[in-house]
C-alpha positions in Angstrom: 0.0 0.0 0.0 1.1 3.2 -0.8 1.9 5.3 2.4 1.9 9.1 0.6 -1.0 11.5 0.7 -2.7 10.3 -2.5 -4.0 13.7 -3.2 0.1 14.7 -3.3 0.0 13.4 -7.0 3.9 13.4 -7.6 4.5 11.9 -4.2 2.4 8.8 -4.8 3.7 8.5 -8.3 7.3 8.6 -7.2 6.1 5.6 -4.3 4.5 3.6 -6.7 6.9 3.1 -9.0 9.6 2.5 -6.6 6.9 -0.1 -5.7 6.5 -1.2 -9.2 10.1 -1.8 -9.7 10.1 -3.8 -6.5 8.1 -5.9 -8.2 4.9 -5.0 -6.2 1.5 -5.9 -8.9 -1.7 -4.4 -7.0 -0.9 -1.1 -5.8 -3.5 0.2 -2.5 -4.2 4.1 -2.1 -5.9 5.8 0.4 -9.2 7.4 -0.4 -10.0 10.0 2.9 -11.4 12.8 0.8 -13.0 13.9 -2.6 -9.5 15.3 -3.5 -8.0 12.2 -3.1 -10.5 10.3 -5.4 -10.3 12.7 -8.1 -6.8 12.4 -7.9 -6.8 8.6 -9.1 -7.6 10.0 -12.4 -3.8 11.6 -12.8 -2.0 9.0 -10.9 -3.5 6.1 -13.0 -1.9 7.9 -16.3 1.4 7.6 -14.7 1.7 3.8 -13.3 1.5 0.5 -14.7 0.2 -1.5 -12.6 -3.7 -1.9 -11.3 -4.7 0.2 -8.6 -7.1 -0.3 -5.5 -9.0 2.2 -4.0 -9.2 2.2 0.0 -12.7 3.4 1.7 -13.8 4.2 4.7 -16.9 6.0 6.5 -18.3 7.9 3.0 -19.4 5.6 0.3 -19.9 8.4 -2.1 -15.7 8.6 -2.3 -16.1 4.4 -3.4 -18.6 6.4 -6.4 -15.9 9.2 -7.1 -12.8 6.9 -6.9 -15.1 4.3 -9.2 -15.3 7.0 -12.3 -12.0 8.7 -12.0 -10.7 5.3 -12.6 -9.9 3.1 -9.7 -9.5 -0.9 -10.5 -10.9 -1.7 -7.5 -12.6 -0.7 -4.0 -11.9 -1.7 -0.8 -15.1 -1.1 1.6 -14.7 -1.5 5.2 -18.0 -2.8 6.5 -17.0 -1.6 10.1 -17.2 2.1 8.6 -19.7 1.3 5.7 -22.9 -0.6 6.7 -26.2 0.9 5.2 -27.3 -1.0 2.8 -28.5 1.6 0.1 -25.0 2.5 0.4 -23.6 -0.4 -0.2 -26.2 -0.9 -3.3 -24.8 2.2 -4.9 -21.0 1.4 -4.7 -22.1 -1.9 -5.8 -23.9 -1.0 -8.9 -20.6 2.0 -9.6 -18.3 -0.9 -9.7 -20.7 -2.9 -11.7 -20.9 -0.9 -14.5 -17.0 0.1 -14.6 -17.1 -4.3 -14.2 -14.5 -3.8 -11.6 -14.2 -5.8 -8.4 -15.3 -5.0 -4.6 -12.8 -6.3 -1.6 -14.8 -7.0 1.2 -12.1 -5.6 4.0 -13.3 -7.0 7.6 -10.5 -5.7 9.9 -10.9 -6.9 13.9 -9.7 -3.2 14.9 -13.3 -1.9 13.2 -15.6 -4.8 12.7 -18.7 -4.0 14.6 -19.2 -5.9 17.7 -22.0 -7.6 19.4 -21.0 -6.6 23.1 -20.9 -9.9 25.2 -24.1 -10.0 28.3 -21.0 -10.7 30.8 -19.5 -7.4 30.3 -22.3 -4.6 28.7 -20.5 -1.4 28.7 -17.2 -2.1 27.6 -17.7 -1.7 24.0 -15.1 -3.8 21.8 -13.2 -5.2 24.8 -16.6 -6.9 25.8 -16.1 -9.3 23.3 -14.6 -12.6 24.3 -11.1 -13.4 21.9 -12.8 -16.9 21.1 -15.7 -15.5 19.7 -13.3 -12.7 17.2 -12.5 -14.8 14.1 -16.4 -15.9 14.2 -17.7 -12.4 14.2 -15.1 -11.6 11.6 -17.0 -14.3 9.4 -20.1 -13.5 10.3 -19.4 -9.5 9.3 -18.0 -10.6 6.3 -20.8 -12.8 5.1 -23.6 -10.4 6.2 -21.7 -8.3 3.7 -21.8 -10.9 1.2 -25.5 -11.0 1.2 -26.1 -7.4 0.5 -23.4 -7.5 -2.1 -25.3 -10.4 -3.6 -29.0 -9.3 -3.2 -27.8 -6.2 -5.2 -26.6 -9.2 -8.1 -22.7 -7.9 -7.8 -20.4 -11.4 -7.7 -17.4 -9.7 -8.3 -16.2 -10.0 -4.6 -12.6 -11.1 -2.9 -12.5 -10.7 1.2 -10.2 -10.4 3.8 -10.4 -11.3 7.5 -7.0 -9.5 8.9 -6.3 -9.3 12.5 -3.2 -7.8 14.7 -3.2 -11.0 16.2 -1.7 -14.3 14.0 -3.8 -16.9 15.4 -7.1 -15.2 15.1 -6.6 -14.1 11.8 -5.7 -17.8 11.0 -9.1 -19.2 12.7 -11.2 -16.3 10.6 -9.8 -17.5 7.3 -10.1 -21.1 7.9 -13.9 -20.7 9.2 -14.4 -18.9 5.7 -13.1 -20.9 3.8 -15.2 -23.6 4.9 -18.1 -21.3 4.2 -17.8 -19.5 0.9 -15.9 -20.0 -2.3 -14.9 -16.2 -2.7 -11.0 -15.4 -3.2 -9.3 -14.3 -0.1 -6.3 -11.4 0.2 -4.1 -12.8 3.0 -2.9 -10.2 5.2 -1.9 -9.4 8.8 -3.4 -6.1 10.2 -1.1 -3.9 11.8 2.1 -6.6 11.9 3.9 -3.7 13.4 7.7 -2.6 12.9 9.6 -4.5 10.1 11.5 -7.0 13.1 8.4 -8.4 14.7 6.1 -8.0 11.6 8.1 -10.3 9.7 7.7 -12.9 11.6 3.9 -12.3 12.2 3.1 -11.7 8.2 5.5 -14.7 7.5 3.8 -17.4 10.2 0.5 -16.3 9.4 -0.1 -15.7 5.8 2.1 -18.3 5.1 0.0 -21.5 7.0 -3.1 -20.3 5.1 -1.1 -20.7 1.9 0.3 -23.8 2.7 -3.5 -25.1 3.3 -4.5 -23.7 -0.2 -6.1 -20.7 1.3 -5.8 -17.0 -0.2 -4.6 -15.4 -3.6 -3.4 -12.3 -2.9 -1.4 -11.2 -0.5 -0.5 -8.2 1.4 2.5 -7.8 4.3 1.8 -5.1 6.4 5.1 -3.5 8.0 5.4 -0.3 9.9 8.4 0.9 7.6 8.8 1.3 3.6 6.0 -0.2 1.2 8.9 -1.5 -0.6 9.7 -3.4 2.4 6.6 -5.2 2.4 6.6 -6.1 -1.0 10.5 -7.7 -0.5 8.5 -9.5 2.3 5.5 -11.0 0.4 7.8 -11.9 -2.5 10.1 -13.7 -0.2 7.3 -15.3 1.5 5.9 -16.5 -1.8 9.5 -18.0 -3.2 10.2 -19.3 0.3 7.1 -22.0 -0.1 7.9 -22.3 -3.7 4.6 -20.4 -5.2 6.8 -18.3 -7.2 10.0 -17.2 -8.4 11.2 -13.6 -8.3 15.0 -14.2 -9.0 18.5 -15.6 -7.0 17.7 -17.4 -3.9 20.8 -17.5 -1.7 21.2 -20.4 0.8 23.6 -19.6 3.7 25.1 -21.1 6.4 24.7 -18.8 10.5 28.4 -19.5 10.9 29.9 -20.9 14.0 33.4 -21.4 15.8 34.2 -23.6 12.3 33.4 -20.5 9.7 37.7 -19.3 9.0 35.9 -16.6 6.1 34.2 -13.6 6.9 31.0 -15.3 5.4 28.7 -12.7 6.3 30.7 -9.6 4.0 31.1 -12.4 1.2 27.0 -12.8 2.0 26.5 -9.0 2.0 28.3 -8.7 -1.2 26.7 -11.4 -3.3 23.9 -10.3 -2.6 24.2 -6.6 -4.1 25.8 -7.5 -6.8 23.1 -9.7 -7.7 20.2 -7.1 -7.0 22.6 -5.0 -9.5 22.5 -6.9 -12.2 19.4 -8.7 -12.0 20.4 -12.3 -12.5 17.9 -15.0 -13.3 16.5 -17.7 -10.7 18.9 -19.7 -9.7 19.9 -21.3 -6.3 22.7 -20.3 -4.5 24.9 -21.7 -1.4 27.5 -20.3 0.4 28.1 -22.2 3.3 31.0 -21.4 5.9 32.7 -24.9 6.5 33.2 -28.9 5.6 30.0 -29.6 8.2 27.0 -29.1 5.8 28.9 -26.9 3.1 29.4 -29.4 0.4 26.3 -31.2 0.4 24.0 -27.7 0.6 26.7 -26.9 -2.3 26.4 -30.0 -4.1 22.3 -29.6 -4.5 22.5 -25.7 -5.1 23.0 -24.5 -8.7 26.0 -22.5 -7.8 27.5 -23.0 -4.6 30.8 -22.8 -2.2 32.3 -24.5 0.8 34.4 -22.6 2.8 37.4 -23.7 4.6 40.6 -21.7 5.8 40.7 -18.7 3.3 39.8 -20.5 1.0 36.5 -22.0 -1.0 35.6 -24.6 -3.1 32.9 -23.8 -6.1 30.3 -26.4 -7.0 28.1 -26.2 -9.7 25.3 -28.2 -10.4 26.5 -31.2 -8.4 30.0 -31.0 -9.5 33.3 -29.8 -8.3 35.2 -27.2 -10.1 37.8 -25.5 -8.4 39.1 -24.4 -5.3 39.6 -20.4 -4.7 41.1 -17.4 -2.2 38.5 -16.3 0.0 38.6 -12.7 -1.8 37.7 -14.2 -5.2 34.9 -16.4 -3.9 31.7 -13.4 -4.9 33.6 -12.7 -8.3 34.0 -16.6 -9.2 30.3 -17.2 -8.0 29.3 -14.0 -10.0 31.2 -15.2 -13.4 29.5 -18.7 -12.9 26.4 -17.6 -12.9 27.0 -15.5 -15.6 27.0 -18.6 -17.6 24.1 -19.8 -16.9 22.8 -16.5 -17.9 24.2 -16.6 -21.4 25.9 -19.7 -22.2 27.9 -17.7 -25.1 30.4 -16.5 -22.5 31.8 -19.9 -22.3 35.1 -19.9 -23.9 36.6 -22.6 -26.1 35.3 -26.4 -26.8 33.7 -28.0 -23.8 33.4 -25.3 -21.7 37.1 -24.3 -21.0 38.0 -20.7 -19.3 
């Protein structure tokens, strides 16, 4: 999501394509104002990818966001609940035949305040019964949606907290057939959201469950989108370039893996080098079997390294040639050209 004011045209234009060439492909702006709507108009001349409108509390800025061009609408039923309202942002996004995300968040779902504690507003509502209100929200939503003939629907169910979000997609999935975009709701700073984003939108995709996903960090967008593309090459759902497999180190490493780590890895940003697996591993424990079923890899020993690729042992180098060697090998995979001479010979 874009984290400018969108009615700061040049701003949100300059975010989104540092997005874009993160490799983010949905693009999230916020809609707080009529400025901001009309504003879509200009930045959708000026980006590439598809961009989603986000609503809240005024359903006529879904409308205004709808004709100045927006790809989508997010509605937050917490904020958005009439149903004529609904009806009309519905029937917008009809005609324009663009879709409506259904965006239950637990921070602004309404509640049903629990007998036990009347009184006590949000916090009256017992944490086992969250994820099934969530649902229930959702679904009510659903129905309105439908009764107004608009199909065109994807939800989300996103908590702060891992394991509820979990339960609230699960028990939707069980009950609707409508895509789902996976997200934890304020994760919280890049350290801690991480691990939150990572643990809980990846079990849902491991059971099959979402198809679009969204890490929320409190830092850079382009930090999130690292984040969900890592998350989506980590469980093998796609590919977005080099993987590098490395070793923590220990008392055995006698290289200073982590600079020969750090410098792989810009270099290979730079350049943009095609998916391939990589392992640099620090010693003789693991390092030449992790080498041995990389593309590239090297085991490190005193000073020195030994390249593998594809299986096979190919020479042994100085520890201050290891990222260069590594570098020219994948080179070759790159463009097979640059090999020199019958059979391969350098």
């Amino acid at each position: 999501m874009a984290k400018t004011d969108t009615r700061d045209v040049l701003a949100t234009v300059r975010q989104i394509r540092e997005l874009e060439k993160a490799g983010c492909e949905i693009v999230r702006v916020a809609v707080k104002d009529f400025q901001a709507a009309s504003a879509i108009k200009k930045i959708k001349k000026k980006i590439k990818i598809p961009l989603v409108a986000d609503i809240h509390f005024d359903y006529r800025l879904a409308i205004e966001a709808v004709e100045n061009g927006a790809d989508k609408i997010r509605l937050n039923p917490g904020n958005i609940h009439k149903e004529e309202q609904i009806r009309a942002v519905a029937m917008a996004a009809k005609r324009r035949k663009i879709p409506i995300r259904v965006g239950i968040n637990s921070g602004s779902v309404r509640f049903q305040v629990s007998p036990y504690r009347r009184g006590t507003g949000q916090a009256g509502v017992r944490k086992k019964d969250l994820a099934g209100l969530m649902v229930k929200a959702a679904l009510n939503y659903i129905k309105i949606l439908e009764k107004a003939r608009f199909y065109d629907i994807i939800v989300s169910l996103k908590a702060s907290d891992v394991l509820t979000t979990i339960d609230a997609y699960r028990k939707f999935a069980k009950s609707s057939r409508y895509p789902l975009h996976l997200g934890i709701t304020a994760a919280g700073p890049v350290s801690t959201g991480l691990v939150k984003s990572s643990i809980g939108i990846g079990a849902l995709l491991l059971e099959s469950i979402g198809d679009t996903i969204r890490v929320s960090l409190t830092g850079h967008p382009c930090e999130e989108v690292v984040a969900a593309k890592n998350i989506l090459q980590a469980l093998n759902l796609r590919n977005f370039g080099p993987e590098i497999i490395s070793c923590p180190t220990c008392g055995r490493c006698q290289v200073d893996l982590q600079g020969i780590v750090a410098r792989l890895g810009s270099r290979l940003e730079a350049r943009g080098s095609r998916n391939v697996k990589i392992a640099v591993m620090g010693c003789e424990v693991n390092g030449p079997g992790e080498a041995k079923d990389a593309d590239i890899g090297v085991a490190c020993g005193r000073k020195s390294g030994v390249i593998f690729k594809k299986g096979r042992i190919l020479y042994r180098i100085k520890e201050k040639e290891i990222v260069t060697k590594l570098l020219r090998e994948i080179r070759t995979m790159d463009d097979p050209s640059t090999l020199l001479g019958a059979g391969g010979r350098r």
